[in-house]
N, C-alpha and C positions, 0 to 999 in steps of 0.2 A: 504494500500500500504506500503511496508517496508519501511525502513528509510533507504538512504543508502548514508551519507553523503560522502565527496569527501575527501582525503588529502591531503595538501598543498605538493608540489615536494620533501621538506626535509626530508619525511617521509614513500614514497612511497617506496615499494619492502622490506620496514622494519617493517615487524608489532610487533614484538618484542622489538622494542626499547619503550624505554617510556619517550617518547620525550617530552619536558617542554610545549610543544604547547598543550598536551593532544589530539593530535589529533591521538591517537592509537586507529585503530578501535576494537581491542578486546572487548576494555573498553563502548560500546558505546553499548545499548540498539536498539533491533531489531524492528520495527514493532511499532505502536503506542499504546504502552505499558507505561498509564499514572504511575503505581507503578513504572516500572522498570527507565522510563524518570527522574521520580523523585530521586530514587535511586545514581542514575548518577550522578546527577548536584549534590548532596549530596556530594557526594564521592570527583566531581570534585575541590567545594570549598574546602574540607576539607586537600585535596593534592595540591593544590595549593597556598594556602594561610593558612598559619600556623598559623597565630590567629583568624582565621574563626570559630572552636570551641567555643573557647574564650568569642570573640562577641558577637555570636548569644547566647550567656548566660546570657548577660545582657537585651534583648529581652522574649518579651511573648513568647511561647513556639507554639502558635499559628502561629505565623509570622517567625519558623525557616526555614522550607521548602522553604518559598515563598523568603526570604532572599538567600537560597541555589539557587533559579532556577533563581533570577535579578544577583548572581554574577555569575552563569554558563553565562549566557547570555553574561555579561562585558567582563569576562576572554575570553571568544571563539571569541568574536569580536577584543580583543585585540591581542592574537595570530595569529588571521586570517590578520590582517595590518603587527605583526613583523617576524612572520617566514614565508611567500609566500617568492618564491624563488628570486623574483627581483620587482620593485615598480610597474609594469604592470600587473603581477599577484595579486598582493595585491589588486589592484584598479577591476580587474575581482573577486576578490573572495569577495571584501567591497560587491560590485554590487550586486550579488548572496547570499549574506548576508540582505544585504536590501529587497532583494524581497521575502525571507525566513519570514523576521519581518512581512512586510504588509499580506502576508497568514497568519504568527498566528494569527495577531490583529480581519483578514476575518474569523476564524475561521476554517481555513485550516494548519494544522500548521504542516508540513514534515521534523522536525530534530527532534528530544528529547529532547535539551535544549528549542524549541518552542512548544512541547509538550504540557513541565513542566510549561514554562512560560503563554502559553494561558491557563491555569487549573487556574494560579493564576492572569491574567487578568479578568477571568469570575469572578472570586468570589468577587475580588477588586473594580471592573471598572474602572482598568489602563487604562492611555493613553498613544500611539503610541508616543507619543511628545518626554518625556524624551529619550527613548530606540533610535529614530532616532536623538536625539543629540550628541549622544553618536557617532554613527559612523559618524556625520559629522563630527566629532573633528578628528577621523582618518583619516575620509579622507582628512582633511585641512591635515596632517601631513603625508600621504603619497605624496599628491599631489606635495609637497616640492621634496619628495625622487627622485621621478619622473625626477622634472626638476633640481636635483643635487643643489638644492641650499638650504641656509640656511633658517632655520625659525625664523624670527624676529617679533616684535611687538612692533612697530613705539608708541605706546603709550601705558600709565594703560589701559585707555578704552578698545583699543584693546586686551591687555592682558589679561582684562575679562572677553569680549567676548567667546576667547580661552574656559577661565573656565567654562563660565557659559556652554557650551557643554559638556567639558570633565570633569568634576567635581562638579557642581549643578545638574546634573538630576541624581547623586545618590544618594542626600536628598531627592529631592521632591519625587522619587518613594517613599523612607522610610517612607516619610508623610502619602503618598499618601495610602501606605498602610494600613495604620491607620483610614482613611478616612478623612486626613487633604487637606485641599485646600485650606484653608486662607491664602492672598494672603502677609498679613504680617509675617508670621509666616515662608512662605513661600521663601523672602526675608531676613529673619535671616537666615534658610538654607543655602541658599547661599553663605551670607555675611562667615557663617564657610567652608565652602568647599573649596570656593574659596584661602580662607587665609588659609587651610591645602597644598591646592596645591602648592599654591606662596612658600612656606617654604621648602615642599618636593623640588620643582625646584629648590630653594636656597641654599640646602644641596649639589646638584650634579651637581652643574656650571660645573664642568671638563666634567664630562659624555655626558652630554648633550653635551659640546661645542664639543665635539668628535663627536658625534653624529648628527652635525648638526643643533643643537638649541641653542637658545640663550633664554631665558626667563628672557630677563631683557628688561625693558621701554628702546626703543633707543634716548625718548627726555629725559630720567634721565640721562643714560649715557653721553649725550652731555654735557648734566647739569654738571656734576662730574668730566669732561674731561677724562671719561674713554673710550678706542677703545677696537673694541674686542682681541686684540691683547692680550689684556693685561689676557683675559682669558686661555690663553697657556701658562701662567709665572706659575713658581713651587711654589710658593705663591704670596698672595692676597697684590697688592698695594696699598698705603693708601688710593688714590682716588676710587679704589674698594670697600675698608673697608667702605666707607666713603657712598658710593651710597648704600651698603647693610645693613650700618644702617639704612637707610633711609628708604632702601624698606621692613625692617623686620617692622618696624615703621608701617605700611601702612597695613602690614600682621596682625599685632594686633589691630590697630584700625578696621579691618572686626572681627577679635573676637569679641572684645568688642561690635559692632553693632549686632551680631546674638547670644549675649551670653541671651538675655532676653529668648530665642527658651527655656532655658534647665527648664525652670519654667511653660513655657504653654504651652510646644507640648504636644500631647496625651503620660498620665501619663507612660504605659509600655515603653515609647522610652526615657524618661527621664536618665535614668541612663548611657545609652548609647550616646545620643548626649553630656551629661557632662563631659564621658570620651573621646572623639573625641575633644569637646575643649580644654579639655587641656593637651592634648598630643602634638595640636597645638603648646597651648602657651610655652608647656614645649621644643618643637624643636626651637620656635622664642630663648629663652633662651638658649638654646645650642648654637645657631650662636653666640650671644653674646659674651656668655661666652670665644667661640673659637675665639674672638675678630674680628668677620666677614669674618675671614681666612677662607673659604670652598673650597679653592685649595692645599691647601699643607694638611690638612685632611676634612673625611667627617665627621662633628658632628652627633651622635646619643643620643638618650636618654637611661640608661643604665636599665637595667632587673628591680635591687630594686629601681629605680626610678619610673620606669613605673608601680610597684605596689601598689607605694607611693601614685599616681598619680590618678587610678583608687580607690582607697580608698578613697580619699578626696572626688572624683568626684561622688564616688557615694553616699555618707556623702552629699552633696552640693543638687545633685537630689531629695534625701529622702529630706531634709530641703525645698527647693521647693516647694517639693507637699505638705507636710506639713502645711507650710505655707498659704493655699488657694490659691496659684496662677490658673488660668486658662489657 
């Protein structure tokens, strides 16, 4: 049966545009055409995300494809929650999105990205788990859009929860792929992800607050005597500075608990999850540095830093394995 996926309203009547959503059907493989499916989601990470290349360099060569077809999968899900035309569409297309994943997992699998991705469920023996975590997190975050109100998280706990959706089940597939499923090893994952996300949220206080998010503990804030108010001021007040030392504080000690992962994950992922942490650690240090100001600029980490960074990191992998770890 052909594949003949739908496109969100923003894009409809315009197939020549090449809209950031990727939902141009040119671009999109006909028919259950497992080479071409794969082709695609090739293509699609590789334009969508500009160190996708990169990456998947520091990976076996085995595991690039099946890395192409979990981030086609992320990215379409993600486009499919931010470009629907209003938060009732989004919530009809997460829907139709979910019932897309349970046919691959069944063996039925009617998009090209669930093509690609059931090719590399069979061979892996992914589970369903991660991939429907993923759109719960969107749908916790359309669900918001919906009834026009802010997104808060009343506590850390809650706030990890958040992650452990939107940001841990894109370790454990990475494990998973490997054929990891140790449940420690598994919670170092984590503990990195989680603390890459806390950081990236930390960088774009403005954006988010624009956007309707807040990703800061609302019992630190009380703690700190910070309102959100205070996130619409054109720089960071002291009791802001004050509470984002605190919480970048919070962001490295989850480093630090999943830092043992880069010595005993399976040895090909090694050089990769060394450079993922400390790109972390390297943004926790740019809030610093910007003296926890992330309203009046956004800290980044700069080009020759970031190859500083993966040098060391992959210097630190090799020493790892090296070493005997397991």
């Amino acid at each position: 049966m052909p594949l003949s996926p739908t496109p969100p309203q923003s894009s409809r009547g315009d197939p020549r545009r090449r809209d950031v959503a990727a939902w141009q059907l040119a671009g999109l493989p006909q028919g259950n055409d497992l080479e071409a499916a794969r082709a695609w989601c090739r293509r699609l990470a590789s334009e969508h995300y500009e160190n996708f290349t990169v990456a998947t360099r520091l990976v076996p060569p085995r595991l690039r494809q099946d890395l192409a077809n979990v981030y086609a999968y992320a990215r379409w899900s993600d486009d499919l929650a931010d470009e629907a035309a209003t938060p009732a569409a989004a919530a009809v297309a997460l829907a139709d999105w979910r019932q897309r994943l349970e046919a691959c997992f069944a063996g039925a699998p009617n998009h090209p990205v669930f093509v690609a991705l059931a090719d590399t469920a069979r061979a892996t023996g992914l589970s369903i788990v991660p991939f429907a975590d993923l759109l719960d997190a969107f749908d916790e975050d359309r669900s918001h859009d919906s009834l026009g109100t802010t997104v808060r998280y009343a506590t850390r706990a809650h706030l990890l929860d958040y992650c452990r959706k939107s940001a841990a089940p894109v370790g454990r597939i990475v494990l998973a792929l490997e054929g990891c499923h140790d449940a420690e090893l598994v919670a170092m994952s984590d503990s990195i992800c989680s603390g890459l996300q806390l950081v990236n949220f930390w960088q774009d206080i403005r954006r988010d607050r624009e956007a309707g998010r807040v990703y800061l503990p609302a019992d630190d804030m009380r703690r700190h005597g910070v309102d959100e108010t205070a996130l619409d001021a054109p720089s960071a007040s002291l009791p802001l500075r004050g509470l984002l030392r605190e919480e970048v504080e919070w962001a490295r000690q989850l480093f630090d608990a999943g830092a043992g992962l880069v010595g005993r994950a399976p040895r090909g992922l090694r050089p990769a999850i060394a450079i993922f942490l400390a790109g972390g650690r390297a943004v926790a240090d740019c809030l610093e540095r910007a003296g926890f100001d992330t309203l009046s600029v956004r800290p980044t980490v700069g080009r020759w830093r970031k190859a500083g960074l993966a040098a060391r990191a992959a210097c630190s992998a090799t020493l790892a394995s090296l070493s005997g770890w397991r």
